[in-house]
C-alpha positions as CSV (number, residue, x, y, z in Angstrom):
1,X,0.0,0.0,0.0
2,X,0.2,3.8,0.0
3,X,0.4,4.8,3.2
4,X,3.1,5.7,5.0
5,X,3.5,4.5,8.4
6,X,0.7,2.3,7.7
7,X,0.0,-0.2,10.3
8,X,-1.1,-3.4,7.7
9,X,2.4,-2.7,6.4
10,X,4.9,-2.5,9.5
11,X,2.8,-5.7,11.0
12,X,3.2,-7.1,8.0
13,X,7.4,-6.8,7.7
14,X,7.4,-8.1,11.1
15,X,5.4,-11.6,9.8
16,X,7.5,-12.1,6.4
17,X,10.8,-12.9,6.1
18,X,13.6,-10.9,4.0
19,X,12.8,-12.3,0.3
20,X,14.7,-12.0,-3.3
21,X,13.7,-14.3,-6.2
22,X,16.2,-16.0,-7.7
23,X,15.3,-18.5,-10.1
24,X,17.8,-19.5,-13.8
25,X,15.8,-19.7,-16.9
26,X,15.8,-22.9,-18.8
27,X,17.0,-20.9,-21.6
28,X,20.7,-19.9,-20.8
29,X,19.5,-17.1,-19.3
30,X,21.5,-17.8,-15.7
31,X,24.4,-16.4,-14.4
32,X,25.2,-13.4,-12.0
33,X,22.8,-10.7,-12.5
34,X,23.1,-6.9,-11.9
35,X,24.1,-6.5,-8.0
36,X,22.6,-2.9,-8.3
37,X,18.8,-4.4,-8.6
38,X,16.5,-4.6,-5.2
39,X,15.9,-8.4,-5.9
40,X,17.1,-11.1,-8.9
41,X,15.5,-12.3,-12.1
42,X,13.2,-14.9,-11.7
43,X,13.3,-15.6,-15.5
44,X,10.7,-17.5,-17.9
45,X,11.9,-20.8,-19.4
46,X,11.8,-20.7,-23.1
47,X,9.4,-24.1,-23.4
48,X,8.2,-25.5,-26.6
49,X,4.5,-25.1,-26.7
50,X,2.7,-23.5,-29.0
51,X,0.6,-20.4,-28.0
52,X,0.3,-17.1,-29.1
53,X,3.9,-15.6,-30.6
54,X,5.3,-12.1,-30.1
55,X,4.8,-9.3,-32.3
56,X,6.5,-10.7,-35.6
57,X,7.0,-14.0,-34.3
58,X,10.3,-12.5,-32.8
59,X,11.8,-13.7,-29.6
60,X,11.4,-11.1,-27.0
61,X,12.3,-10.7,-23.4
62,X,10.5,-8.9,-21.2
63,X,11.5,-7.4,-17.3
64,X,8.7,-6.6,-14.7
65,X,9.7,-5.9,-11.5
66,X,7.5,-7.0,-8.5
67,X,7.2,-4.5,-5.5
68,X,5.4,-7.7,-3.6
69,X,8.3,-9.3,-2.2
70,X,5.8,-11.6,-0.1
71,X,4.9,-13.6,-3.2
72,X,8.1,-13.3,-5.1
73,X,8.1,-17.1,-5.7
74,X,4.5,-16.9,-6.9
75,X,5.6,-14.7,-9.9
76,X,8.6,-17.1,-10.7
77,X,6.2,-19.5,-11.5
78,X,4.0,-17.4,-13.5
79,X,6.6,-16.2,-15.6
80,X,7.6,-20.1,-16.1
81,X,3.6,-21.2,-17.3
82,X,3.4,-17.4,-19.2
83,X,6.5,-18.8,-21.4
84,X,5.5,-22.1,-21.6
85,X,2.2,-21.0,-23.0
86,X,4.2,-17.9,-25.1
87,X,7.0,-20.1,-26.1
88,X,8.7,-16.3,-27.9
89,X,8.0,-14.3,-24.8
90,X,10.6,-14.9,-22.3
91,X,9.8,-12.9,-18.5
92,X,12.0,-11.8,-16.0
93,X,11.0,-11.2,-12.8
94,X,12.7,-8.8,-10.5
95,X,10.9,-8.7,-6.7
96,X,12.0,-6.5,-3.8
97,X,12.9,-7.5,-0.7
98,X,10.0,-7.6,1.6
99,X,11.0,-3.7,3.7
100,X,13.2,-2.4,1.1
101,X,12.2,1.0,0.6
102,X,13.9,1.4,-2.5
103,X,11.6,0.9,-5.7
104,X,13.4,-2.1,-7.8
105,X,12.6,0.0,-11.3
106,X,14.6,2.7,-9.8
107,X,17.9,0.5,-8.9
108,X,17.6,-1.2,-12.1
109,X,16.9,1.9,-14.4
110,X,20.0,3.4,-12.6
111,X,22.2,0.6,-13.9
112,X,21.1,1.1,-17.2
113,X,18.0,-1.8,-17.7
114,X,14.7,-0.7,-19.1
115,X,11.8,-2.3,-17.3
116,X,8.9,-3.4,-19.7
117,X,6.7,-3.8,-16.6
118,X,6.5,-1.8,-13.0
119,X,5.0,-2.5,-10.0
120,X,4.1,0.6,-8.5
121,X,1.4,2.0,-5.8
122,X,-1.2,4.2,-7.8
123,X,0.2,7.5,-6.3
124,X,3.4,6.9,-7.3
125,X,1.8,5.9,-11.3
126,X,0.4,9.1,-11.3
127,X,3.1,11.4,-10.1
128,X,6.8,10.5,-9.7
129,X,6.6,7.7,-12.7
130,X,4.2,9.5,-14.8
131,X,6.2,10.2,-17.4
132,X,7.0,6.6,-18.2
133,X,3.7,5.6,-18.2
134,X,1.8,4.5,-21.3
135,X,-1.9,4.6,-22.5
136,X,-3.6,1.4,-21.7
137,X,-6.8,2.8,-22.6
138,X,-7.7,0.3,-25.5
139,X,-6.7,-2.3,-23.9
140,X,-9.9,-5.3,-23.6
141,X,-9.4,-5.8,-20.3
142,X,-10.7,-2.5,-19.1
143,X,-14.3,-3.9,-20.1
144,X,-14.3,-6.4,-17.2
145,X,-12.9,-4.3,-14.3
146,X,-13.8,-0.3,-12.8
147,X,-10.4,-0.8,-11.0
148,X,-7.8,0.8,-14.0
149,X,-6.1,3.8,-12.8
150,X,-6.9,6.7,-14.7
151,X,-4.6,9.6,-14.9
152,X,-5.6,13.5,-14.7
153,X,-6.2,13.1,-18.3
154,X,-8.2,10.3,-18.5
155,X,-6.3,8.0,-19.8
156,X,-6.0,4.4,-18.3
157,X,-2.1,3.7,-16.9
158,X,-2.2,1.4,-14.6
159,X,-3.3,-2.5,-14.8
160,X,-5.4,-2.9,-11.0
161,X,-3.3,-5.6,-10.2
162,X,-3.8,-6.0,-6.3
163,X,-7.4,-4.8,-4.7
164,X,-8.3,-3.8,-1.4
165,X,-11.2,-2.1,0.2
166,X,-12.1,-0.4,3.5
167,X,-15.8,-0.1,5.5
168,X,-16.8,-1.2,8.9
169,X,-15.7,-4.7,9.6
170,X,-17.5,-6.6,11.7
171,X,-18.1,-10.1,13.4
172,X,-20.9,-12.1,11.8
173,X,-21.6,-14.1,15.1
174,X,-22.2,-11.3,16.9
175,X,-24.4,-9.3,14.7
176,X,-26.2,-12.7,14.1
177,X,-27.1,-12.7,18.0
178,X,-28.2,-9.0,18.2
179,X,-30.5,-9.5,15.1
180,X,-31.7,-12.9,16.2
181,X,-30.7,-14.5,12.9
182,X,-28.5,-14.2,10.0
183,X,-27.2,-10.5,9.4
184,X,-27.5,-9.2,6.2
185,X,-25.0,-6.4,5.7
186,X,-26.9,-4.9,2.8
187,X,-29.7,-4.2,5.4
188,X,-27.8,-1.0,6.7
189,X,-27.6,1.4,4.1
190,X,-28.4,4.5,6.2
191,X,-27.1,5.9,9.6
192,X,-30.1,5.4,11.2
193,X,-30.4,1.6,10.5
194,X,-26.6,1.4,11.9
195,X,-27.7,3.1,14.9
196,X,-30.9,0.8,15.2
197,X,-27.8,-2.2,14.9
198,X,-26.0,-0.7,17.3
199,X,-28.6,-0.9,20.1
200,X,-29.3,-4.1,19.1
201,X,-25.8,-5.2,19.7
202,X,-25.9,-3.5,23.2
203,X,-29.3,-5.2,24.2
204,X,-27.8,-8.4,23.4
205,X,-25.6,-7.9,25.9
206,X,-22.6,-5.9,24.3
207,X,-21.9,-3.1,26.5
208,X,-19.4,-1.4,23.7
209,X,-20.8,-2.4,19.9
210,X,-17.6,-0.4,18.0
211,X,-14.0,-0.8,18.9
212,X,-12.9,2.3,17.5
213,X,-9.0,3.0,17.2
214,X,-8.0,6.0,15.9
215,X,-4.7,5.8,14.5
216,X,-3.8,9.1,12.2
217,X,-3.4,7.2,8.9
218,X,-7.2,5.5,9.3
219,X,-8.9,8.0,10.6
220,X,-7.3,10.3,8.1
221,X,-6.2,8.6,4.8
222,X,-8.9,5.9,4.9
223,X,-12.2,7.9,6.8
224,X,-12.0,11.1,5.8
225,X,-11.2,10.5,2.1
226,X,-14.8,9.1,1.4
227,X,-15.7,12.3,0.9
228,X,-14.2,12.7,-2.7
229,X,-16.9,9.9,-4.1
230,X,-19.6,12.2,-4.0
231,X,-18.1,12.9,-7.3
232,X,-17.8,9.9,-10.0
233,X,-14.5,10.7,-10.7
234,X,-13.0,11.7,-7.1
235,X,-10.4,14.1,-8.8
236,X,-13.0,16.9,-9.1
237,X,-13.7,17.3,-5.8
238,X,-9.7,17.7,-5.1
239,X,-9.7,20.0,-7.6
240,X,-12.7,22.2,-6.5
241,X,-10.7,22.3,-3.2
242,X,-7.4,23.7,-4.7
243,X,-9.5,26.2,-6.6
244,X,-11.3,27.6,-3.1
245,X,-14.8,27.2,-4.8
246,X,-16.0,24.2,-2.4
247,X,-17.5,24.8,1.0
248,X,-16.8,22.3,3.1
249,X,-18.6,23.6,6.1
250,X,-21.7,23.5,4.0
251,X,-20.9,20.5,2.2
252,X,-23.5,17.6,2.6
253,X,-21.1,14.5,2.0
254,X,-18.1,15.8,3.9
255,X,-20.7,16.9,6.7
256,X,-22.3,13.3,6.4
257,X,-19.3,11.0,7.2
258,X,-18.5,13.3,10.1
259,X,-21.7,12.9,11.6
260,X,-21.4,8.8,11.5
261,X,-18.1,9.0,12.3
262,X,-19.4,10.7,15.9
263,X,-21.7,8.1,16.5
264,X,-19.0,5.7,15.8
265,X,-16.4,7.0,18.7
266,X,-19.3,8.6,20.9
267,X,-19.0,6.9,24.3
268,X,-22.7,5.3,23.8
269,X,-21.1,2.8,21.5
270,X,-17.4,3.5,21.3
271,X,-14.8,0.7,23.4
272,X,-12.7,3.7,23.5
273,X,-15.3,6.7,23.9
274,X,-14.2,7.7,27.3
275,X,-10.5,8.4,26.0
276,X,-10.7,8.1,22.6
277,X,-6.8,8.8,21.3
278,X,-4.6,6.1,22.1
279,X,-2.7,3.0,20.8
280,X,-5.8,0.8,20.3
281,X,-5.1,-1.0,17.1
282,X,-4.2,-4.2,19.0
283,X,-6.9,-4.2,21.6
284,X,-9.4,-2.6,18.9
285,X,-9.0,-6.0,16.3
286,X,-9.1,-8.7,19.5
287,X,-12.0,-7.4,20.8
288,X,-14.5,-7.8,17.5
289,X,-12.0,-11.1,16.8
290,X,-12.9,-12.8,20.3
291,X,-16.7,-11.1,19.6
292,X,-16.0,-8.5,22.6
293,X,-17.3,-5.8,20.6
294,X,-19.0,-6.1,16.7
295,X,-17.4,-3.9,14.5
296,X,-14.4,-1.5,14.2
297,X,-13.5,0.7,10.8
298,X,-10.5,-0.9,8.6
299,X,-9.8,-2.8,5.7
300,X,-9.5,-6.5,4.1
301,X,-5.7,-6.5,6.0
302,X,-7.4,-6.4,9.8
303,X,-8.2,-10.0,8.8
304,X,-4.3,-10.6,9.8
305,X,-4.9,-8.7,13.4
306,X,-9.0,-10.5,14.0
307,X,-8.3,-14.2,13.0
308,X,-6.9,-14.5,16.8
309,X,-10.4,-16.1,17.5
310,X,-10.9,-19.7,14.9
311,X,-14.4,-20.2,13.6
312,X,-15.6,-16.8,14.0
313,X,-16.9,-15.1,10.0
314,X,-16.3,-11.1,9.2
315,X,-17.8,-9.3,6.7
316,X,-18.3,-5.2,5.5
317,X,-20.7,-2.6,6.0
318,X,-20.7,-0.1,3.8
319,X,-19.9,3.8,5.9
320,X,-23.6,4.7,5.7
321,X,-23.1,9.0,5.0
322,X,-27.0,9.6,5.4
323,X,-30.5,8.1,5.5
324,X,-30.9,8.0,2.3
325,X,-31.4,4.3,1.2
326,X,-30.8,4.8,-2.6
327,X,-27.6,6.8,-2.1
328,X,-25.0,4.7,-3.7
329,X,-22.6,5.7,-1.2
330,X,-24.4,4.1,1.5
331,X,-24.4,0.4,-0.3
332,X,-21.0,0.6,-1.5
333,X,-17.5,-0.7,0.1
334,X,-14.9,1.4,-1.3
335,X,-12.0,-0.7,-2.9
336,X,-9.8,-0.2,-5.7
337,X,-6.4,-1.0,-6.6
338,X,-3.2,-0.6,-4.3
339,X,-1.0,-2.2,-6.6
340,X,-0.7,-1.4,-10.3
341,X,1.1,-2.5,-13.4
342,X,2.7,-0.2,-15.8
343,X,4.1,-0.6,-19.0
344,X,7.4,1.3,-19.4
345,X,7.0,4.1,-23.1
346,X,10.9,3.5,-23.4
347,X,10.6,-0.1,-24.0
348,X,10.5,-1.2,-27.4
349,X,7.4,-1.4,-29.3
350,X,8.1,-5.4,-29.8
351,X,8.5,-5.2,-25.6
352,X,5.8,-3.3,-25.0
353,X,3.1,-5.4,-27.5
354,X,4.5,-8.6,-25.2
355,X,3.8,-6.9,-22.5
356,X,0.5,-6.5,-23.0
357,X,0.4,-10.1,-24.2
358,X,1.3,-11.1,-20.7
359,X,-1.8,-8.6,-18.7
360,X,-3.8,-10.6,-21.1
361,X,-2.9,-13.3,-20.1
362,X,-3.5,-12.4,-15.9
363,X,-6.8,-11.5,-16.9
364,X,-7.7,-14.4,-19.5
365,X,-5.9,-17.5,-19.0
366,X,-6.7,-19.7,-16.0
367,X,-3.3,-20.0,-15.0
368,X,-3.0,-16.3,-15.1
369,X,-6.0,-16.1,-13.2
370,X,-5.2,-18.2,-10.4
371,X,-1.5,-17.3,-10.4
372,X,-3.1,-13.8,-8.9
373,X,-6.4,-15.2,-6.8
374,X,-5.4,-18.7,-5.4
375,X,-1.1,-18.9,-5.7
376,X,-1.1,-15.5,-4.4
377,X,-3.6,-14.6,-2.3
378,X,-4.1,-11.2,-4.1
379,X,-8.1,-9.6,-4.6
380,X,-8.4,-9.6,-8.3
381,X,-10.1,-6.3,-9.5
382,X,-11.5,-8.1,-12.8
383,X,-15.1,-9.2,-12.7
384,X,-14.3,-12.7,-15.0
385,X,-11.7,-14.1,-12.6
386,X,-13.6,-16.8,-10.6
387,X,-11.4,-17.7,-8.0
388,X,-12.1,-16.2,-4.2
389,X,-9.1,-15.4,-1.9
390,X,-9.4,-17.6,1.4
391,X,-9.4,-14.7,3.7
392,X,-13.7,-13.7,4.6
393,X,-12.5,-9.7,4.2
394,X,-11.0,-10.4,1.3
395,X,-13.5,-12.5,-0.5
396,X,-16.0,-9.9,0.9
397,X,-14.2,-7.1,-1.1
398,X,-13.6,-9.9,-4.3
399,X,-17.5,-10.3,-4.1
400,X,-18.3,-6.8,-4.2
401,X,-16.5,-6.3,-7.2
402,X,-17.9,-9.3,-8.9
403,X,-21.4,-7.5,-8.9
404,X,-20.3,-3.9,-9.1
405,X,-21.2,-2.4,-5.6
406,X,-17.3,-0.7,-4.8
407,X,-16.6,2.6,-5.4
408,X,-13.3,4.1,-6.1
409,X,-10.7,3.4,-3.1
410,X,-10.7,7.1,-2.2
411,X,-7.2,7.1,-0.6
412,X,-5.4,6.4,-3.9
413,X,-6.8,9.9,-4.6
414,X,-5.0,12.1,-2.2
415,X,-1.0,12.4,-0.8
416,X,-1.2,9.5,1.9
417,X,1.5,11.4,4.0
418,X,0.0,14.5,3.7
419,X,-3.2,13.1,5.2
420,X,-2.0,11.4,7.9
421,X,0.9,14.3,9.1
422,X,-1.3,17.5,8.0
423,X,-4.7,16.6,8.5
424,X,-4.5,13.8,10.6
425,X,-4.0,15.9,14.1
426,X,-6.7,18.1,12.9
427,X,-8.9,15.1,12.4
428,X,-7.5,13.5,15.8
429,X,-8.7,16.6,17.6
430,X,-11.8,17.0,15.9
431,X,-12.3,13.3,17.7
432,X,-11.2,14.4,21.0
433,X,-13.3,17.2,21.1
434,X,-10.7,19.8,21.2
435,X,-11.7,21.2,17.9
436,X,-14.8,22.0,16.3
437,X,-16.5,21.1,12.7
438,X,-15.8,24.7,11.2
439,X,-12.4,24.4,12.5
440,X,-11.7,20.8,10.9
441,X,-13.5,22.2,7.5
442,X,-10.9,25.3,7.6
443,X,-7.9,22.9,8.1
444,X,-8.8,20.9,4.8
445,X,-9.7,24.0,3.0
446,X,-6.3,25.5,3.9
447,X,-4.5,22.2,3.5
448,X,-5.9,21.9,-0.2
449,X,-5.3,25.7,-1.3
450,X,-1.6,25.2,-0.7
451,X,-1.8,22.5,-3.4
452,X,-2.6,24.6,-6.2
């Protein structure tokens, strides 16, 4: 992900070990390779079956570098069935080290090697590498996912290689008990019916329904980014912000998730409302795990922090922003892509037409398809995959995409740093009560003008 200082991400380097791939093609492609790259190739065997040839029937080689260190190995393989299915396509893979904060494209583009395809987080696509990027916008897989990353012009840049999605997770057995049978999450679609849940919980004998932590990065780059949807392309909202001609004091939406997000942390329902700044993340994810409390705000990655307690199911709610029932923003779990795939302008045409060979092939074969979904574990963002990951949070987000109820993962639309060290105290205080509504509506205002 995006986010610096991110929690998922620093438990995550504590749970997997240091990893390069390493793997020697079949075709003579071994030997010592370029010390100044993050990780080594993991490179494609040449193979003898016959599939679909590279532009010209040419042999071709193409490099893609994985920022995914976790499932380096995964992609060796990958590249191995690509070739063997693309028998004039060779791929090398090049995967960081799990923590190395160095992006592999720049260590290898720094030696002198031209990378057909990057790995990179969306904000990083659309700013630092921007000027590599190339137009995907014809490609045929954008007709079976709303995932691509668009840049300010429209244009499609980056393949929505890894998914992930954020709302109000919470503990099926629990919410089960307080509604006397199966919860349906789709049922709360408005503020009102979450508060109606909410009392439910507590007269089933939950004194604390929400374990609210309020780490800066959530409560800033994850909350209080929803508030860009209320646009179909979030970007305009951003922009009406730099130019000074939105009122956020005034502004329904940005007004709406405020006023859930106090119900949330008030001390009626909040774990944490009597103090509600602290380090809770722990506490906050072992309580709805062990069914101590039913829900808490995060994203597919708490499943890591809540499967403490076996047997237990979790699921989304939606961040209900009204009482309207037929605002889409009220039955939708906002999710999009963390991870994206690039194809490099300054390879060669005959690299680049391979390269898009190979997203074909993620999309459209069945080994491509499960080399994302099953080998990997990874949400897939495209509608015709049918594989399910094995975590409940993430087949919760996989399912949502499958029948179109996400909307766009609204932190990829904002500086993640800026939100968590600018706004985030703002927003913190705003929570503590040591800064009013107006004031929290000036400090994005502000925050936003100095962007022009």
């Amino acid at each position: 992900m995006n986010f610096l200082k991110d929690r998922k991400f620093n438990s995550k380097l504590g749970m997997v070990a240091l990893t390069a791939a390493l793997s020697v093609s079949l075709t003579a492609c071994g030997g010592n390779n370029n010390n100044n790259a993050s990780g080594s190739p993991a490179a494609s065997p040449a193979g003898s079956a016959s599939a679909s040839p590279a532009a010209n029937d040419k042999p071709v080689t193409i490099k893609i570098t994985n920022g995914k260190g976790e499932i380096a190995s995964q992609w060796e393989e990958a590249a191995k069935e690509f070739t063997a299915a693309n028998p004039n396509i060779k791929v090398e893979v090049y995967s960081a080290a799990v923590g190395d904060t160095l992006n592999v494209f720049d260590k290898m583009t720094a030696s002198g090697d031209t990378v057909t395809i990057a790995m990179f987080d969306p904000d990083a696509a659309l700013h630092k590498y921007a000027d590599i990027t190339s137009d995907l916008s014809n490609e045929k897989w954008n007709a079976d996912t709303e995932s691509a990353l668009k840049n300010a012009a429209g244009q499609v840049i980056g393949f929505p290689f890894a998914i992930e999605g954020f709302g109000l997770v919470y503990n099926q057995k629990v919410l089960d008990q307080a509604v006397g049978g199966t919860f349906d999450p789709s049922s709360i679609n408005t503020r009102d019916k979450l508060k109606d849940l909410l009392d439910k919980v507590k007269a089933s004998g939950v004194k604390y329904p929400v374990a609210y932590e309020t780490d800066d990065w959530s409560v800033a780059n994850h909350f209080s980014s929803q508030f860009l949807n209320q646009a179909e392309d979030p970007n305009t909202i951003s922009d009406q912000l730099k130019a000074g001609t939105l009122d956020l004091a005034n502004n329904a939406v940005w007004n709406g998730y405020y006023d859930t997000l106090d119900m949330l942390v008030s001390k009626d329902y909040n774990k944490y409302g009597e103090r509600p700044l602290g380090q809770y993340y722990d506490d906050a994810h072992l309580s709805v795990g062990k069914g101590e409390s039913a829900m808490l705000f995060n994203g597919n990655w708490a499943y890591d922090s809540l499967k403490a307690v076996a047997g237990d199911k979790f699921g989304f709610i939606p961040v209900p922003v009204d009482n309207n029932p037929d605002n889409p923003l009220n039955n939708k779990i906002a999710a999009g892509a963390t991870q994206v795939l690039v194809i490099n302008k300054n390879a060669t045409p005959e690299e680049q037409e391979a390269a898009k060979t190979f997203l074909n092939w993620l999309v459209y074969d069945p080994a491509g398809q499960d080399f994302i979904v099953n080998k990997s574990q990874v949400i897939s963002g495209f509608k015709n995959n049918p594989n399910t990951v094995t975590n409940p949070l993430g087949a919760a987000i996989a399912d949502a995409v499958k029948n179109g109820k996400t909307m766009p993962f609204t932190t990829n639309y904002v500086t993640a740093s800026d939100y968590q060290t600018i706004l985030g105290p703002d927003i913190q205080k705003y929570i503590a009560g040591k800064e009013t509504r107006a004031d929290l509506a000036k400090a994005f205002e502000t925050y936003y003008k100095s962007k022009q």
